[in-house]
RODO-2510 file (C-alpha; in nm, 4 decimals, decimal comma):
residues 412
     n   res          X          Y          Z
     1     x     1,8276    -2,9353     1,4937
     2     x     1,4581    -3,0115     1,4372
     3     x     1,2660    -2,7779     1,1106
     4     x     0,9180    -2,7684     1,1531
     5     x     0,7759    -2,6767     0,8490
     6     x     0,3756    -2,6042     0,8596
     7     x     0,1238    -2,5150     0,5193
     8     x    -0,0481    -2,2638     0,7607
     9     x     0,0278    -1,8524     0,8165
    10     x     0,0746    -1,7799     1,1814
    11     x    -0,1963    -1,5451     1,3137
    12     x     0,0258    -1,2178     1,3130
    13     x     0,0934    -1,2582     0,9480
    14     x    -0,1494    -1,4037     0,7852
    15     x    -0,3526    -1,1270     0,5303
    16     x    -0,6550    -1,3137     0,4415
    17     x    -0,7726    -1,1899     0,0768
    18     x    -0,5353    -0,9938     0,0464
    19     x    -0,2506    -1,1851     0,0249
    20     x    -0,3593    -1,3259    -0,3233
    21     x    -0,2951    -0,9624    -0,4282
    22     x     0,0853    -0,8988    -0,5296
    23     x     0,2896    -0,6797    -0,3309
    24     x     0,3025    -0,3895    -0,6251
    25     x    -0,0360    -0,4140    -0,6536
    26     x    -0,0939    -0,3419    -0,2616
    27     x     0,1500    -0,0640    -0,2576
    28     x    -0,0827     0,0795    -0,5565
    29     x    -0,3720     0,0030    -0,4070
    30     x    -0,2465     0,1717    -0,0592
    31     x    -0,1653     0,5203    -0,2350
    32     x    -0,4700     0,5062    -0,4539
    33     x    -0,6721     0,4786    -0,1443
    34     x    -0,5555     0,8633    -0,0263
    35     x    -0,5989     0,9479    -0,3681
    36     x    -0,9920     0,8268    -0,3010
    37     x    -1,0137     1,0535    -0,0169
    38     x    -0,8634     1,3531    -0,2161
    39     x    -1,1191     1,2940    -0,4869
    40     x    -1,3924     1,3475    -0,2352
    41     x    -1,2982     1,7010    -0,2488
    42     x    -1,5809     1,6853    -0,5652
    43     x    -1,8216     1,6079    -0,2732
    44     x    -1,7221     1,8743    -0,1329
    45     x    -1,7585     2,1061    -0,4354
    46     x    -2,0919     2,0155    -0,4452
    47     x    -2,2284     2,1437    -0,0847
    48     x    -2,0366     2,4638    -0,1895
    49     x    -2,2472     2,5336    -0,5086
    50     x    -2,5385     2,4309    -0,2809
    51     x    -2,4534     2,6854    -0,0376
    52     x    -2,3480     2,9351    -0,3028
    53     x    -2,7292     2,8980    -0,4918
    54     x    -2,8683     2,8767    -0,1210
    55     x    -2,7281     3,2447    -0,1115
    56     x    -2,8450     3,3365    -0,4216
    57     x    -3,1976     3,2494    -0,3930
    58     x    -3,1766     3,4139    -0,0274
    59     x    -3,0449     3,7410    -0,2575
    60     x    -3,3492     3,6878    -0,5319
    61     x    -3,5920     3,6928    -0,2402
    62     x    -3,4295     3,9870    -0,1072
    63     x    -3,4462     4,1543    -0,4278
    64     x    -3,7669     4,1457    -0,5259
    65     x    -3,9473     4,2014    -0,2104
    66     x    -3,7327     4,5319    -0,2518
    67     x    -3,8739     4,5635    -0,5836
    68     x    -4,2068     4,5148    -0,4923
    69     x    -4,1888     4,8361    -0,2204
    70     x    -4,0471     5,0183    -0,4831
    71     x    -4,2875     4,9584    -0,7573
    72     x    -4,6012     4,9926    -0,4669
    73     x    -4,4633     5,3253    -0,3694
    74     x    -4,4376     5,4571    -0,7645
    75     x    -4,6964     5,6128    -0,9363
    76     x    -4,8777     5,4136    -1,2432
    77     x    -4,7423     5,6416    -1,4757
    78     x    -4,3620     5,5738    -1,3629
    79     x    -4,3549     5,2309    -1,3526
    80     x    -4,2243     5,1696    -1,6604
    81     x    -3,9534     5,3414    -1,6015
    82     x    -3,8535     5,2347    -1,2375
    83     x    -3,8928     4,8615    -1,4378
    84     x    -3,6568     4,9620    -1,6751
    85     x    -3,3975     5,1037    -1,4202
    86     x    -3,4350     4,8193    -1,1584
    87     x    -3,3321     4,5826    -1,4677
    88     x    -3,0606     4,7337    -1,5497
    89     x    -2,9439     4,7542    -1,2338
    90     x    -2,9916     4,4362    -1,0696
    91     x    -2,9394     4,2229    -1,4009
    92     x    -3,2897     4,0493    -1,3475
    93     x    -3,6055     4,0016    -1,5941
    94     x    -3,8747     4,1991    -1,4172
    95     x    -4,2308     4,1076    -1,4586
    96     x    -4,5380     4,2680    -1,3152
    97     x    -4,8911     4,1134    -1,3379
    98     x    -5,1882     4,3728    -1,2057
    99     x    -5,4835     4,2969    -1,0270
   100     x    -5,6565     4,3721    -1,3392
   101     x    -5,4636     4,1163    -1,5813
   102     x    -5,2487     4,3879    -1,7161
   103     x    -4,9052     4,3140    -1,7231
   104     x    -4,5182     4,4680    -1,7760
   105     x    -4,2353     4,3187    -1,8789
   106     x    -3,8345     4,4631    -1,9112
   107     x    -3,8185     4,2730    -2,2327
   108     x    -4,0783     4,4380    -2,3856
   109     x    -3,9565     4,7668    -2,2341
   110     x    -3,5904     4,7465    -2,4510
   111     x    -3,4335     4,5575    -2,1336
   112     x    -3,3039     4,2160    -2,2870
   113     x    -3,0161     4,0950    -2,0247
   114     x    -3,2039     3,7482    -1,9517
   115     x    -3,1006     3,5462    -2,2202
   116     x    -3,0469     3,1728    -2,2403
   117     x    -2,7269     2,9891    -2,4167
   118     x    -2,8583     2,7572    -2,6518
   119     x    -2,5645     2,4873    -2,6038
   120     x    -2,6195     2,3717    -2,9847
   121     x    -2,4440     2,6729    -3,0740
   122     x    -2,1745     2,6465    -2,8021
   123     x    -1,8081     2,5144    -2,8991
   124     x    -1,6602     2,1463    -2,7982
   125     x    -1,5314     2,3099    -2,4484
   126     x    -1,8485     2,3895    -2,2944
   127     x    -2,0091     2,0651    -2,4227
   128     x    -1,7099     1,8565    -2,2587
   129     x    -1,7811     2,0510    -1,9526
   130     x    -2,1567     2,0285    -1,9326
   131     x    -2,0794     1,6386    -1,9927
   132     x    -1,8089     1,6556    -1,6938
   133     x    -2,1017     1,8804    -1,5070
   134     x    -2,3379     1,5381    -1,5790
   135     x    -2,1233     1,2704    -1,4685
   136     x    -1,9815     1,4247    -1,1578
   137     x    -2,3601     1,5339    -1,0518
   138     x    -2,4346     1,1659    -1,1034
   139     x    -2,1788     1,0488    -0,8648
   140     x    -2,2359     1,2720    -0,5987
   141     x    -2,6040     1,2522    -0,6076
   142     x    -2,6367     1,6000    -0,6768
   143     x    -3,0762     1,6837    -0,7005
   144     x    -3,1706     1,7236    -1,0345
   145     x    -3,3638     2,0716    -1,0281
   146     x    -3,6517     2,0867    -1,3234
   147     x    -3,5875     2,2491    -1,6432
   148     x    -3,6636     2,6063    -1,7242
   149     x    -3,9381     2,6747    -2,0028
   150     x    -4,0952     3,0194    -2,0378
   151     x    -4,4801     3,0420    -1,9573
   152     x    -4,6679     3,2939    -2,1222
   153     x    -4,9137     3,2991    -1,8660
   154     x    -4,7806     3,4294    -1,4783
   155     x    -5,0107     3,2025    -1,3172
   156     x    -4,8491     2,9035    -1,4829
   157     x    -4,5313     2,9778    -1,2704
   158     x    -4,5752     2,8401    -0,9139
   159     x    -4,4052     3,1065    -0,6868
   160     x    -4,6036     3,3425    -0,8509
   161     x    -4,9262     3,1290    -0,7707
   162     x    -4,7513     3,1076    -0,4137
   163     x    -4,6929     3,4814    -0,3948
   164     x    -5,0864     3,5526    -0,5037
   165     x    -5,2296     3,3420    -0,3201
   166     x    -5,0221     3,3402     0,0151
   167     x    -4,8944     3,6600    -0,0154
   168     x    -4,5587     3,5909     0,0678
   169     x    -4,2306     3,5676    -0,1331
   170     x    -4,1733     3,2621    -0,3045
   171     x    -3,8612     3,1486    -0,5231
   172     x    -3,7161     2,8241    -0,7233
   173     x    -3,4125     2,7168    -0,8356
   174     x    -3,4302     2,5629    -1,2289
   175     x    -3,2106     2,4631    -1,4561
   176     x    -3,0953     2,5585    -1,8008
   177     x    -3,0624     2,4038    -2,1212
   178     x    -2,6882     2,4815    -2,0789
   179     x    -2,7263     2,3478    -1,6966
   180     x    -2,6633     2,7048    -1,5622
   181     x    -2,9091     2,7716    -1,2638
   182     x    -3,1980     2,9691    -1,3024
   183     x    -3,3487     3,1247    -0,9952
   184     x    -3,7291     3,3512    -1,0607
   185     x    -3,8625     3,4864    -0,7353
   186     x    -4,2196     3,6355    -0,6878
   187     x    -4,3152     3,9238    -0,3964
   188     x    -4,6515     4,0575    -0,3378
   189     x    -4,7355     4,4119    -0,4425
   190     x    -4,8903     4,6309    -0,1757
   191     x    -5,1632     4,7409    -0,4167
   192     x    -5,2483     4,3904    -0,5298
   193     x    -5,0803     4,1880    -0,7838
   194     x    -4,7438     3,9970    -0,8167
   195     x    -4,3956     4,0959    -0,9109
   196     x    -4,1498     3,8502    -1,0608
   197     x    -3,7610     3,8311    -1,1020
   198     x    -3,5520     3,6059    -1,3409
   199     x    -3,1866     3,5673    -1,3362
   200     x    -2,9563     3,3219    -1,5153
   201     x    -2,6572     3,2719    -1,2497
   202     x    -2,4278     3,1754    -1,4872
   203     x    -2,1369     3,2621    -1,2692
   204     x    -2,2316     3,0248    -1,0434
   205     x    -2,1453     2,7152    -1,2969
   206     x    -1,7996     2,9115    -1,3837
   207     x    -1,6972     2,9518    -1,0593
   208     x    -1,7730     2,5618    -0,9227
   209     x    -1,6252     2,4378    -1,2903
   210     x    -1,3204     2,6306    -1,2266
   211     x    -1,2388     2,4855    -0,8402
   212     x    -1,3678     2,1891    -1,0146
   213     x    -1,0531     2,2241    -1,2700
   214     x    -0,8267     2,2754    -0,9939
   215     x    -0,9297     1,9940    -0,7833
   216     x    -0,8660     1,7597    -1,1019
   217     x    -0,5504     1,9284    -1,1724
   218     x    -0,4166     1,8964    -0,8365
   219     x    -0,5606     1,5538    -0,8699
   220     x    -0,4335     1,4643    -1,1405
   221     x    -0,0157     1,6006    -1,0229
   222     x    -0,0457     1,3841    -0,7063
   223     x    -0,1682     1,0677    -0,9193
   224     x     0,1117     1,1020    -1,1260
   225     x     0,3492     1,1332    -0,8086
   226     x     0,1492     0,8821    -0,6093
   227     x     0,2168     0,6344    -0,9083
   228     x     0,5782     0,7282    -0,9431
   229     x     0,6681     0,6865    -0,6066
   230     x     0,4812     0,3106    -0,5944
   231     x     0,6774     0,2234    -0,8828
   232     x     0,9404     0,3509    -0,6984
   233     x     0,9071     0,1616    -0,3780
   234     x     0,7844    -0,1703    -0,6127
   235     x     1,1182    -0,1175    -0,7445
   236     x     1,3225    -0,0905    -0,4184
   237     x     1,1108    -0,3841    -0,2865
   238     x     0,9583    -0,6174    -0,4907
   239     x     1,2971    -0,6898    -0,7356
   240     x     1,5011    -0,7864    -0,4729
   241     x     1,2281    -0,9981    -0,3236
   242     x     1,1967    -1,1396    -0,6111
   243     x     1,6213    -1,1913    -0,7098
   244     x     1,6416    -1,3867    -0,3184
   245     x     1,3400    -1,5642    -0,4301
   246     x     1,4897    -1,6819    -0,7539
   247     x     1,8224    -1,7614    -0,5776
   248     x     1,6534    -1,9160    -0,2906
   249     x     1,4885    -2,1590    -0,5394
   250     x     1,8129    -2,2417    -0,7514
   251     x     1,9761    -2,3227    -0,4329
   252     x     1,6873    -2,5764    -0,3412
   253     x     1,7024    -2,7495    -0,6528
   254     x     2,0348    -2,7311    -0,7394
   255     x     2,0545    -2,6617    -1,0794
   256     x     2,3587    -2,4213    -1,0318
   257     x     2,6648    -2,5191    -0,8057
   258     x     2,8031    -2,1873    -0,7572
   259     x     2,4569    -1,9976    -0,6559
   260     x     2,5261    -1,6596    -0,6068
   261     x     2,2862    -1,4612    -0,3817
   262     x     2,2960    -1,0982    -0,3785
   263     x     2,4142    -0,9440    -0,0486
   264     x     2,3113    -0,6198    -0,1452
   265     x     2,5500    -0,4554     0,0829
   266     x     2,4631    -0,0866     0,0637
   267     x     2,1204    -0,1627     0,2088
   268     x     2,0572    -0,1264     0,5500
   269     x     1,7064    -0,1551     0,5862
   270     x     1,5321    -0,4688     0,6583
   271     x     1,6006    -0,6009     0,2873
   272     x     1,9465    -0,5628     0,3310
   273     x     1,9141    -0,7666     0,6503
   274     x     1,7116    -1,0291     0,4882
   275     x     2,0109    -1,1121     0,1507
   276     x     2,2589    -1,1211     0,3910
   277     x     2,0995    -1,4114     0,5862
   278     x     1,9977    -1,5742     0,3295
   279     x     2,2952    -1,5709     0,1454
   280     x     2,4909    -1,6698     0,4811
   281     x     2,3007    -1,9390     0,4848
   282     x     2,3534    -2,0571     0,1631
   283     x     2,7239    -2,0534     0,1970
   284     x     2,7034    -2,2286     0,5366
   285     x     2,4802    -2,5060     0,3684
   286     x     2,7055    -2,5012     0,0750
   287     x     3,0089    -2,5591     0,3269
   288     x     2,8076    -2,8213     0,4765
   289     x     2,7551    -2,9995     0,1804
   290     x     3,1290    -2,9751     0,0886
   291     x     3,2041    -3,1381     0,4627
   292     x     2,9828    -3,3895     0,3509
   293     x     3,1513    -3,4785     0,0637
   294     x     3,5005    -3,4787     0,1664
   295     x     3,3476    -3,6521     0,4959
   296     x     3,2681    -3,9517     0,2408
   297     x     3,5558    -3,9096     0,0506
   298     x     3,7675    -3,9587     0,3807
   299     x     3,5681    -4,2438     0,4819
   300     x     3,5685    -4,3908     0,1362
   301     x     3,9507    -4,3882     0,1799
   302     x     4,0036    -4,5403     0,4683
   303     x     3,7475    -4,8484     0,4237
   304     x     3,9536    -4,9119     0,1231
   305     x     4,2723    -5,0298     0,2795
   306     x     4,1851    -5,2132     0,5837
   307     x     3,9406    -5,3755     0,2959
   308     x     4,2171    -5,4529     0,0577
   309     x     4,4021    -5,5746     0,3338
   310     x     4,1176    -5,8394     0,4342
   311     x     4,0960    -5,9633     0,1113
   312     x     4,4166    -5,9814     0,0588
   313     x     4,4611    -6,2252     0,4112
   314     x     4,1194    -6,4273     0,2696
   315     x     4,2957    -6,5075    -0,0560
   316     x     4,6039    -6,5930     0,0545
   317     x     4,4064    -6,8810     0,3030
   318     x     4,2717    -7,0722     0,0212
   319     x     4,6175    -7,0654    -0,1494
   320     x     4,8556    -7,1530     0,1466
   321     x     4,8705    -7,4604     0,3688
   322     x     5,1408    -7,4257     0,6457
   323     x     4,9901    -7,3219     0,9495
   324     x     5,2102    -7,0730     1,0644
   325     x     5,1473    -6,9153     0,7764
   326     x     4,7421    -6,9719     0,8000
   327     x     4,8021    -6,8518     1,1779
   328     x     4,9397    -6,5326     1,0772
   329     x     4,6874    -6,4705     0,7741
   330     x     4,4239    -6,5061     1,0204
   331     x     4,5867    -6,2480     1,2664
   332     x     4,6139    -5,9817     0,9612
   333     x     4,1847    -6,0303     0,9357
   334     x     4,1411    -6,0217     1,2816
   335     x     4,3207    -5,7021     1,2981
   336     x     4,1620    -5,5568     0,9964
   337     x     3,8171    -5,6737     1,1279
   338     x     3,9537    -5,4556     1,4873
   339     x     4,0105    -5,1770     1,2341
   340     x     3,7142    -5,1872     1,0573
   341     x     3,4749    -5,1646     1,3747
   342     x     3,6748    -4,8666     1,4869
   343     x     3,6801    -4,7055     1,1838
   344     x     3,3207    -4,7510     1,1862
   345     x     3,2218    -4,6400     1,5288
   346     x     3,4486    -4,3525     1,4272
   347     x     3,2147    -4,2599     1,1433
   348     x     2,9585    -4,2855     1,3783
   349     x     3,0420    -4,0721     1,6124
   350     x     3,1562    -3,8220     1,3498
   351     x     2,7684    -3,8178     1,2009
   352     x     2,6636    -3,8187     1,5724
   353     x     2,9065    -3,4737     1,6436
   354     x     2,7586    -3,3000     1,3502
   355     x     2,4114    -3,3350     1,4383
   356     x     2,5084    -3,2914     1,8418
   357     x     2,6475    -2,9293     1,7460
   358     x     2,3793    -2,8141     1,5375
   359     x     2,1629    -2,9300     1,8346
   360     x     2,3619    -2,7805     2,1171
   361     x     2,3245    -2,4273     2,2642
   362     x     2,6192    -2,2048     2,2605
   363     x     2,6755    -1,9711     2,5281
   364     x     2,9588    -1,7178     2,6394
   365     x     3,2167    -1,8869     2,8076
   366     x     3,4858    -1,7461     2,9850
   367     x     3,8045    -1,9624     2,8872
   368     x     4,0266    -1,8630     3,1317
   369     x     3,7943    -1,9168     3,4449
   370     x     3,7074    -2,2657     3,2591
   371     x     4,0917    -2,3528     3,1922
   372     x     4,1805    -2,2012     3,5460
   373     x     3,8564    -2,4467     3,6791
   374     x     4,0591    -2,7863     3,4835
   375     x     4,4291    -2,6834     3,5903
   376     x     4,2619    -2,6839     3,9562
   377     x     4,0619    -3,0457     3,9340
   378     x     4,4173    -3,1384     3,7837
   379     x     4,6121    -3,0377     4,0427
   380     x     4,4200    -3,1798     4,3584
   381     x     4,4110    -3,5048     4,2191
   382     x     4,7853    -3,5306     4,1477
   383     x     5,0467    -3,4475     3,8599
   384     x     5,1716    -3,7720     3,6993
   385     x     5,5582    -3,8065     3,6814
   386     x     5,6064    -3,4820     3,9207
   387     x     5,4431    -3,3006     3,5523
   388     x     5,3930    -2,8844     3,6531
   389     x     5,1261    -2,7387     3,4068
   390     x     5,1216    -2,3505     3,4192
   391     x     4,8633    -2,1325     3,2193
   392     x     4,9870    -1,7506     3,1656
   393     x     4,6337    -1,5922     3,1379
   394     x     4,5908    -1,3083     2,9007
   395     x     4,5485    -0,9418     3,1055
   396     x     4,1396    -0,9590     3,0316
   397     x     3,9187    -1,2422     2,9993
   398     x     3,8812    -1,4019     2,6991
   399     x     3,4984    -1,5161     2,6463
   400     x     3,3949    -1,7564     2,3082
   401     x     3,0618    -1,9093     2,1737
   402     x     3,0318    -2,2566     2,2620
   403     x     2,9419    -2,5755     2,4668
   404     x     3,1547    -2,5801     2,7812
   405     x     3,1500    -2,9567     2,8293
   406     x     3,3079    -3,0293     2,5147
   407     x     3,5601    -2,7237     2,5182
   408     x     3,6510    -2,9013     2,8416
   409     x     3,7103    -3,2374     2,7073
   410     x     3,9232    -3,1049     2,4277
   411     x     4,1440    -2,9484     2,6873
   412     x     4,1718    -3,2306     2,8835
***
């Protein structure tokens, strides 16, 4: 039986880089991958507020073009009023710049629901969020919409610069202090001048941070079970690996005579298939070695006598001087010498068998058909001494494992 034993991976299992990594680090690194995908659910989180302020500005525009036909077709006198109303209703800071410089504003009219959070005065929750809002707008690449300030002057405001000039509807997204989105939109009036809306879409930022908390939660659950369950398989892989790997070496050095390694009988997975072979073949190469051993203890034992003999027949030479006696001391070492060159070409055909076997193919042999085959060649070529040889097959045929030629000669 010839080993080959090479320093290079075949091609169908060789893993490159990665097979510096550890096998429950790859398992880890495997389930943390779908965990990567999952987390892209943030990406998506992010189109969805873009879509959602998309729909908002598309609602501001909306608004305050129908502002502006509602304001055109009120009288001067009523304005302030309709102002007042539309406010209230719609939730927005109305703003109305004349032709003639004058101006109206629901603020100064009693209407104050556009107000900004200052986020100094806001607790450690909402800072931790607008922190979380930060980050995750970072990785994303979210755009990074200008910060809202309050202009005294209309014209300072550039949809309403759009709207006057232009006279078409113009609106912006901005952004404030507490990164809630801002959104003004400006409509021409049909008697000259601009109209202006304001609203802080704070509902916006609660609804995206609360999927937000949900993704993370749900994020969070299957980390904890994607970890778990690589420990898990780490634990249902890697220890036994690494028991049949320990064994394997103790048997290779052998530091321990009686090496025991694990079966691990209630397996039946490819594991289980693995311990058993190995550990077969540790107790067929530890019942090798043992057939060594008493191999050289047999041989040891029967060099000894034929030796003693000799030696015996060589000493008694020098001491005795009638040659009968001489004549049969020299017979004794002739025969011993006979004995020693058959016990040695014994020995070597012993060694020779052992390595013939573990060379030789076994195949299924059907004994009787073979011992039915021998009785025949027996037969034609003639029984000595009028000798009848009869073989009572069994009912079926009996089949074995092995080389026919020398099941043959053992017969024979």
């Amino acid at each position: 039986m010839t080993i080959v034993v090479t320093d290079d991976d075949p091609r169908d299992l060789s893993l490159r880089w990665s097979g510096q990594i550890s096998l429950t680090q790859r398992i880890l690194l495997v389930n943390l991958l779908a965990l990567l995908l999952l987390a892209g659910g943030f990406f998506y989180l992010d189109s969805y507020r873009s879509r959602i302020v998309d729909s908002r500005v598309l609602q501001a525009t909306r608004e305050a073009r129908l502002i502006a036909e509602a304001l055109g077709a009120a009288s001067n006198n009523g304005r302030s009023a309709l102002v007042r109303r539309l406010a209230r209703d719609s939730g927005a800071r109305i703003r109305i710049r004349m032709p003639d410089g004058s101006e109206r504003d629901s603020r100064a009219l009693g209407i104050r629901n556009f107000t900004l959070v200052d986020p100094d005065r806001e607790g450690w929750d909402q800072r931790t969020a607008r922190f979380l809002d930060g980050v995750i707008d970072a990785v994303v690449g979210a755009p990074r919409t200008p910060l809202y300030r309050d202009r005294t002057d209309p014209m300072r405001w550039p949809e309403v610069r759009v709207a006057s000039r232009d006279r078409v509807i113009a609106a912006t997204v901005w952004r404030a202090p507490d990164r809630t989105p801002v959104i003004t939109a400006a409509a021409p009036l049909f008697q000259g001048g601009v109209v202006m809306t304001a609203v802080n879409a704070r509902d916006i930022t609660r609804t995206v941070r609360i999927e937000r908390f949900r993704l993370s939660v749900v994020l969070l659950i299957v980390t904890t079970f994607s970890v778990l369950l690589s420990l898990f398989l780490a634990r249902t892989i890697v220890r036994p690996l690494r028991r049949l790997a320990r064994a394997a070496v103790r048997v290779r050095l052998g530091r321990a005579r009686e090496v025991v390694v694990p079966r691990l009988p209630s397996r039946r997975d490819e594991l289980g298939m693995l311990a058993r072979a190995l550990s077969d073949m540790s107790l067929a190469l530890r019942a090798r070695i043992d057939a060594t051993e008493a191999f050289a203890a047999d041989v040891t034992h029967e060099l000894k006598n034929p030796l003693a003999s000799l030696r015996s027949a060589v000493d008694g030479l020098e001491r005795v001087g009638d040659p009968a006696l001489r004549a049969q001391l020299l017979a004794i070492v002739q025969d011993d010498v006979h004995r020693l060159d058959r016990l040695i070409g014994d020995i070597a055909e012993a060694s020779r068998l052992d390595a013939q076997l573990s060379r030789a193919k076994f195949e299924l042999i059907d004994l009787d058909a073979m011992v039915g085959a021998l009785l025949a060649q027996r037969e034609a070529r003639g029984m000595e001494r009028r000798v009848a040889i009869r073989y009572d097959a069994a009912l079926g045929s009996t089949y074995v494992l092995g080389e026919e030629g020398r099941l043959a000669r053992v017969i024979e």
